[in-house]
Backbone as ProteinMPNN parsed JSONL, in Angstrom:
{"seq_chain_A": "XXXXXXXXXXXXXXXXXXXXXXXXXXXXXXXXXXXXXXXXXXXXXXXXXXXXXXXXXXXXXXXXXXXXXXXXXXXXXXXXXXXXXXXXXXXXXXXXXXXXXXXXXXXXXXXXXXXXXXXX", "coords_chain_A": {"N_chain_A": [[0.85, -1.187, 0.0], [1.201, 2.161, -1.041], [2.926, 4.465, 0.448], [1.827, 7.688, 1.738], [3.877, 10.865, 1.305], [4.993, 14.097, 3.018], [6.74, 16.949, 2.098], [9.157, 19.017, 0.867], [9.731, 20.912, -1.626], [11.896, 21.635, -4.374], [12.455, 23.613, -6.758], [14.531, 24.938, -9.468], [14.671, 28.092, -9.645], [12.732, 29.014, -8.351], [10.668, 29.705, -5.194], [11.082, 27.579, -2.416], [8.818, 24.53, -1.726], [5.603, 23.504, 0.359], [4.936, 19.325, -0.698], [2.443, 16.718, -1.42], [3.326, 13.714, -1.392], [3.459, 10.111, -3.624], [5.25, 7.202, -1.618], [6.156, 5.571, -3.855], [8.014, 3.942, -6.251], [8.036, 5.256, -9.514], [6.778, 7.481, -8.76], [8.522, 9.118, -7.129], [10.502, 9.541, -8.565], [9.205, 10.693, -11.51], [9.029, 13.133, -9.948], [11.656, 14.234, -9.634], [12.118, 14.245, -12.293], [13.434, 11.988, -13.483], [15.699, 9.378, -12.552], [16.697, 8.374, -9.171], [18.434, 10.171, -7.336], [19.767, 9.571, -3.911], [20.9, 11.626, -1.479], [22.499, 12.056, 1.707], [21.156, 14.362, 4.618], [22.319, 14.122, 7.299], [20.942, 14.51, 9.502], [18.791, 13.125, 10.139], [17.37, 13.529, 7.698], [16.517, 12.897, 4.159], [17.828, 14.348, 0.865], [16.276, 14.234, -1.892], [17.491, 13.941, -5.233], [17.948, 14.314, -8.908], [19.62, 12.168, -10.83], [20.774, 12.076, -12.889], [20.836, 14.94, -13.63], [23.083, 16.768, -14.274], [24.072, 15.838, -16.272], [22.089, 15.735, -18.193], [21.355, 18.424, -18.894], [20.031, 19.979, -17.33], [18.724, 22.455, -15.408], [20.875, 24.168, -13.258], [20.215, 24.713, -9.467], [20.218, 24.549, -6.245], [23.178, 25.516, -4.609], [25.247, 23.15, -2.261], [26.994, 21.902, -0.238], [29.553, 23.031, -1.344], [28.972, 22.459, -3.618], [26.686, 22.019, -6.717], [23.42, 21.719, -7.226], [21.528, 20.397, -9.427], [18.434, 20.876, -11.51], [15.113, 20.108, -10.06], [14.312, 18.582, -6.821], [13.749, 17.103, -3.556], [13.257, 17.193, -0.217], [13.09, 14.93, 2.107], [11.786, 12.932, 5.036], [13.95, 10.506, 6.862], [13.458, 7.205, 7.577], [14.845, 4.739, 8.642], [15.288, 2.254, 6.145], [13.55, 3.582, 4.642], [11.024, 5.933, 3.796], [9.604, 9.018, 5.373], [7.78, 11.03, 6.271], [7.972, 14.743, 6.123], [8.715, 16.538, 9.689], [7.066, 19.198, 10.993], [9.166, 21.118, 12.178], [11.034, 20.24, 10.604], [10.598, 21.151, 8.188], [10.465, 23.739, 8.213], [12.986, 24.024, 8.676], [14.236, 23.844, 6.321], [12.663, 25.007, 4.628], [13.306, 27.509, 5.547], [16.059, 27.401, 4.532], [17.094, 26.691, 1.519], [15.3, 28.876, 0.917], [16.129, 30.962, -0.356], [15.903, 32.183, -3.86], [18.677, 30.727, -6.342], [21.237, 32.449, -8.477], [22.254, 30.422, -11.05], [24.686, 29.626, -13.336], [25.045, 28.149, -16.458], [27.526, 27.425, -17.111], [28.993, 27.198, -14.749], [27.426, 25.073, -13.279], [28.579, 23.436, -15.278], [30.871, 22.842, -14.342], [31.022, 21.558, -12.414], [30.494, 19.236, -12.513], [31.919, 15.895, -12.964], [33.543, 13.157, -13.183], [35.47, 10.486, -11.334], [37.815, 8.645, -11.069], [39.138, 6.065, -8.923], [42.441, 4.414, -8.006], [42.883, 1.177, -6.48]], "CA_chain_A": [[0.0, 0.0, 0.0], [1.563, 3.375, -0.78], [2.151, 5.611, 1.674], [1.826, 9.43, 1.177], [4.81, 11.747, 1.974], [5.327, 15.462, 2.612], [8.044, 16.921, 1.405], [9.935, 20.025, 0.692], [9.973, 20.753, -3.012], [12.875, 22.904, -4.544], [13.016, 23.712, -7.862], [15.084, 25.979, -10.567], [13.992, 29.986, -9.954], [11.562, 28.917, -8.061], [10.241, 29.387, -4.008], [10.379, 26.182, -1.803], [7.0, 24.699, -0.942], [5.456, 21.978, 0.474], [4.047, 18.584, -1.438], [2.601, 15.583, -0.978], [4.126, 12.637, -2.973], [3.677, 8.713, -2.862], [6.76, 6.731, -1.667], [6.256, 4.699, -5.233], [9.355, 4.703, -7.057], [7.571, 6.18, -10.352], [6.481, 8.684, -8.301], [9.714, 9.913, -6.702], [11.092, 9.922, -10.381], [8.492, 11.669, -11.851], [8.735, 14.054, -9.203], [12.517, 14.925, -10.077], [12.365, 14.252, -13.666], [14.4, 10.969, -13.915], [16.368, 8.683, -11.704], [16.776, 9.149, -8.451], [19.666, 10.019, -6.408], [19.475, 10.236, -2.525], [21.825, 12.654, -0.275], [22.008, 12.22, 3.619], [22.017, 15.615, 5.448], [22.988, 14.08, 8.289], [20.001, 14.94, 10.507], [17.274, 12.203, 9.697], [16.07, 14.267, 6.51], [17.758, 13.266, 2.987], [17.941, 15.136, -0.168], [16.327, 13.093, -3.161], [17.158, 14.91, -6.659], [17.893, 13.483, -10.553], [20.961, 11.552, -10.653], [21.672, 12.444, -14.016], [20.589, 16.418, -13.752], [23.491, 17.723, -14.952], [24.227, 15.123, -17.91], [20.946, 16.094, -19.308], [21.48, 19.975, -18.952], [19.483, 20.868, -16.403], [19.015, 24.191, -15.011], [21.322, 24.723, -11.657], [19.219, 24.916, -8.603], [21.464, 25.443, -5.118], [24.278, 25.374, -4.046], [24.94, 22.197, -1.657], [28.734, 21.69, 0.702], [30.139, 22.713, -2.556], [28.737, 21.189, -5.151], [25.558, 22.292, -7.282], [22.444, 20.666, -7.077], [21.058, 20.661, -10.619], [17.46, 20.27, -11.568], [14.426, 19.767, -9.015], [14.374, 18.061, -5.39], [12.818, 17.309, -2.784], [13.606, 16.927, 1.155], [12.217, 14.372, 2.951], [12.513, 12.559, 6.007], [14.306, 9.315, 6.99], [13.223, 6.243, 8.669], [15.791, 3.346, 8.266], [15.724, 2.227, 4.771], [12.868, 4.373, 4.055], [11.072, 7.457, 3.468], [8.646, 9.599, 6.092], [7.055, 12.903, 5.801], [8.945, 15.908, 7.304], [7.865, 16.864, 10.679], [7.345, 20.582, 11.187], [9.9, 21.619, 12.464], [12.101, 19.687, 9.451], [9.763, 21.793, 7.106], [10.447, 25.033, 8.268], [14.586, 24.485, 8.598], [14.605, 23.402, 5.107], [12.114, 26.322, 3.616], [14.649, 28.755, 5.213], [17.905, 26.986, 4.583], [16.478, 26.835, 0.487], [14.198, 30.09, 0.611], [16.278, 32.062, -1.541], [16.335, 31.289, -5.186], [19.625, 31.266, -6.514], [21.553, 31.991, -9.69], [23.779, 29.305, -11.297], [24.968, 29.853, -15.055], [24.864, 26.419, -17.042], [29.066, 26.884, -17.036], [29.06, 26.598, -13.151], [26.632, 23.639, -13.498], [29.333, 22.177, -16.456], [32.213, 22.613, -13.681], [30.997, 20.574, -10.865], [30.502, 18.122, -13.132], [32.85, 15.27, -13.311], [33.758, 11.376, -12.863], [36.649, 10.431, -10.328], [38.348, 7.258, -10.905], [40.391, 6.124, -7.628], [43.063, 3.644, -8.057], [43.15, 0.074, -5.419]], "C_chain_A": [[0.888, 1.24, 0.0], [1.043, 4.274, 0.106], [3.055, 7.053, 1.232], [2.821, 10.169, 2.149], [4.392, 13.22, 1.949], [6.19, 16.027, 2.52], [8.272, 18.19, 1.159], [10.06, 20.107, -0.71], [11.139, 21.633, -3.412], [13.094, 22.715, -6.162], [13.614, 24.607, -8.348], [13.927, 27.036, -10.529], [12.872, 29.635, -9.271], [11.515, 28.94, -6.38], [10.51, 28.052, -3.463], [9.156, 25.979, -1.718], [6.723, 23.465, -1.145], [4.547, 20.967, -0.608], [3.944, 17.605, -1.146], [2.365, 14.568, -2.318], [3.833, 11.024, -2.687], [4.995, 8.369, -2.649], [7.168, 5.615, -2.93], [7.411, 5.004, -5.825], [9.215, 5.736, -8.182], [7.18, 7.434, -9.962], [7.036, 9.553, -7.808], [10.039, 10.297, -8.022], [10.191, 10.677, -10.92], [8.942, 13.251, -10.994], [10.244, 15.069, -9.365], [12.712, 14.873, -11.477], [13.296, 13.42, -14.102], [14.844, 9.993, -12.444], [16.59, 8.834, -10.578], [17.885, 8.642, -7.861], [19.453, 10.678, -5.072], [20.865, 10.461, -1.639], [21.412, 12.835, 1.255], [22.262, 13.778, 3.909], [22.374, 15.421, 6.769], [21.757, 14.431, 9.316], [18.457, 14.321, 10.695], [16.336, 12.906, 8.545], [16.971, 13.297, 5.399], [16.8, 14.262, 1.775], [17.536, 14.455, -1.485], [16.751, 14.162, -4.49], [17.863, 13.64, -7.95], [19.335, 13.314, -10.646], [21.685, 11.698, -12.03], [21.253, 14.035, -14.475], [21.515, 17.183, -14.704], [23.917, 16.893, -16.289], [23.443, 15.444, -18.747], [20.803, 17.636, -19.491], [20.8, 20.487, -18.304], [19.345, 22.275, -15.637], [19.756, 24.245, -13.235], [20.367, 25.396, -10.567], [19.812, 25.409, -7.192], [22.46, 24.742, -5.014], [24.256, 24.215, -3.118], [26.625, 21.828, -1.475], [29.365, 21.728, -0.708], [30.038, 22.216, -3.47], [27.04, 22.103, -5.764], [24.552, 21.583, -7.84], [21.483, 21.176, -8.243], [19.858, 20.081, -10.696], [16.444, 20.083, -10.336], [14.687, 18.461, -8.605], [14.187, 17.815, -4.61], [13.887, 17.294, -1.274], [12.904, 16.412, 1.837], [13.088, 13.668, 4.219], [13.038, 10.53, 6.256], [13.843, 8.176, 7.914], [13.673, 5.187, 8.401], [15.726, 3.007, 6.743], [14.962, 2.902, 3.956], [12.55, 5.391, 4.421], [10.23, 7.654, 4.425], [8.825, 10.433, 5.806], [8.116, 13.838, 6.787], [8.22, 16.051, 8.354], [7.876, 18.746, 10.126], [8.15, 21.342, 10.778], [11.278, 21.455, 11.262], [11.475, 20.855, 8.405], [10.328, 23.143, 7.139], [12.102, 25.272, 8.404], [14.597, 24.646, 6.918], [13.902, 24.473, 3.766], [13.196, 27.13, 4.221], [15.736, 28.313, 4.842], [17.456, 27.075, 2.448], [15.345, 28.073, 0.044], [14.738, 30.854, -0.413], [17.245, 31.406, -3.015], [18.15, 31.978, -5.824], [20.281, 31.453, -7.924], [22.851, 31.459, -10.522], [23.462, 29.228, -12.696], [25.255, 28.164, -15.109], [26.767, 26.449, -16.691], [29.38, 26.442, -15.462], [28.376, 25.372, -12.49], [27.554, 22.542, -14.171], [30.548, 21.711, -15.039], [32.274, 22.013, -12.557], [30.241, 19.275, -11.346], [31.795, 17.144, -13.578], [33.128, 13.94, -12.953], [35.238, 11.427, -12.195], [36.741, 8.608, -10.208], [39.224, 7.234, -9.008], [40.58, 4.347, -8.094], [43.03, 2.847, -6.417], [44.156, -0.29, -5.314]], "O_chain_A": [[1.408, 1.46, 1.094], [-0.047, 4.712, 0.474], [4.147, 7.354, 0.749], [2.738, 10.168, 3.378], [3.609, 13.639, 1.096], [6.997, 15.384, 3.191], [7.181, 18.751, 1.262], [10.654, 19.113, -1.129], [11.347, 22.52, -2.583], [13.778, 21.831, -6.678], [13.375, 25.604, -7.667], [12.805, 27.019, -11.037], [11.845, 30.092, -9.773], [12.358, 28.159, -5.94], [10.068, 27.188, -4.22], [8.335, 26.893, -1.638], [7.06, 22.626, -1.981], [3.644, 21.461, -1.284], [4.902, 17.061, -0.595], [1.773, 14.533, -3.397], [3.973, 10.652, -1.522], [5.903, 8.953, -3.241], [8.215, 4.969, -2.968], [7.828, 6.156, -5.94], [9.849, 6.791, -8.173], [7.225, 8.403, -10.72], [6.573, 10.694, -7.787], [9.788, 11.419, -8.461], [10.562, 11.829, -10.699], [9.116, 14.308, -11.599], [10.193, 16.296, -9.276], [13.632, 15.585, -11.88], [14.047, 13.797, -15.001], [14.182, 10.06, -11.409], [16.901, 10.025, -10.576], [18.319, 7.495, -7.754], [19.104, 11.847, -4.908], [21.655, 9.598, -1.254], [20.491, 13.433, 1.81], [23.281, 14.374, 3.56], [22.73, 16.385, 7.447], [22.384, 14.73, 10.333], [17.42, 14.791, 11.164], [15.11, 12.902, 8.439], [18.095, 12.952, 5.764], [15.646, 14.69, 1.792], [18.463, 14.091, -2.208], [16.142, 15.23, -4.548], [18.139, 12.452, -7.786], [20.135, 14.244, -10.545], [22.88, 11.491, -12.241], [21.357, 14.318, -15.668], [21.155, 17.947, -15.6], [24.058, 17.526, -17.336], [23.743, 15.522, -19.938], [20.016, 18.001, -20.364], [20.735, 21.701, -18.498], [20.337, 22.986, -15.48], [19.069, 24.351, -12.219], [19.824, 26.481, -10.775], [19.886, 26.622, -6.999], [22.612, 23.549, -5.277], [23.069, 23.958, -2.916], [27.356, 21.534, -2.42], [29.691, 20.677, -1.259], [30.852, 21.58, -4.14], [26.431, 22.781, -4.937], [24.72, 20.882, -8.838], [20.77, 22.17, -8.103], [19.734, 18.966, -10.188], [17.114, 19.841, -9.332], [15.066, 17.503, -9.278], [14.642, 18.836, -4.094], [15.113, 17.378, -1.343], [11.993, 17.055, 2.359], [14.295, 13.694, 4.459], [12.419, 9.57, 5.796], [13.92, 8.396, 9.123], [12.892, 4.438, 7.814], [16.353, 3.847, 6.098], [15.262, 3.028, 2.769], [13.244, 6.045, 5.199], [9.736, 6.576, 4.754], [9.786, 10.856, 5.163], [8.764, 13.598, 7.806], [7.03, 15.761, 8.232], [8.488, 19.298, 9.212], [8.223, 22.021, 9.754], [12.203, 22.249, 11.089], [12.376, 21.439, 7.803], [10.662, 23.667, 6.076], [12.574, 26.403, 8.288], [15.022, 25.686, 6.415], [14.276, 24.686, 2.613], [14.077, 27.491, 3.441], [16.603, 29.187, 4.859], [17.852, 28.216, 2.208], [14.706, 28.094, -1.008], [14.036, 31.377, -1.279], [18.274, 30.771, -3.248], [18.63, 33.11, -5.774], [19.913, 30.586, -8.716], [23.997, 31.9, -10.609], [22.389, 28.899, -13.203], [25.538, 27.32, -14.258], [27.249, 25.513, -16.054], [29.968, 25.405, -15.155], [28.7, 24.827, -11.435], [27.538, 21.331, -13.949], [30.955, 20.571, -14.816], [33.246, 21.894, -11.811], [29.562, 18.505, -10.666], [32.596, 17.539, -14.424], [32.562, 13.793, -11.87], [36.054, 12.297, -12.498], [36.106, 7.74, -9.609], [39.658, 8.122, -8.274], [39.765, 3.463, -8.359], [43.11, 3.497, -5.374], [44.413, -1.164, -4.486]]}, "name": "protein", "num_of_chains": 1, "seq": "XXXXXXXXXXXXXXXXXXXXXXXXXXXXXXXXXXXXXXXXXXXXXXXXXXXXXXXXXXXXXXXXXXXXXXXXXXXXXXXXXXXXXXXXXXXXXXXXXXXXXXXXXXXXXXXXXXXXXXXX"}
């Protein structure tokens, strides 16, 4: 039985704001526009967004520990191998910590793009 999340939305030029999403896989994907790739923040939330954002040219969305988080996103919350709704209080760090839209040229999108072999 799917169960219904709420969630933090963040897209390109655009406000945060809340939505509610199933935890269906088609429905996460849909929801970023492809594949999904999930980011811990370390605080029982993660970060889902499109795992191939910037391969497909996506429009740069924020900033993120250095790195640029291309394409829409969501923020939801964690519960062991799966997903739960934000509480509150998760809702309202994550609209201010994402409140202000930002602007990222496609070349600053190309340059935090890259593959990293490491030698065994």
């Amino acid at each position: 039985m799917p169960k219904t999340l709420r969630v933090l939305m963040v897209e390109p030029h655009e406000s945060p704001h809340e939505l509610f999403i199933t935890d269906q896989l088609d429905d996460l994907q849909e929801t970023v526009g492809g594949l999904i790739e999930v980011i811990g923040n370390g605080d029982g939330t993660l970060l889902v967004c499109n795992e191939e954002s910037k391969l497909n040219g996506m429009d740069g969305n924020r900033r993120l520990n250095g790195d640029v988080i291309a394409g829409p996103f969501f923020v939801v919350g964690e519960d062991g191998e799966n997903f739960r709704s934000l509480t509150d209080e998760e809702m309202q760090k994550y609209m201010q910590r994402f409140k202000d839209i930002e602007d990222i040229s496609p070349e600053e999108v190309q340059s935090n793009m890259g593959f990293y072999f490491f030698s065994l």
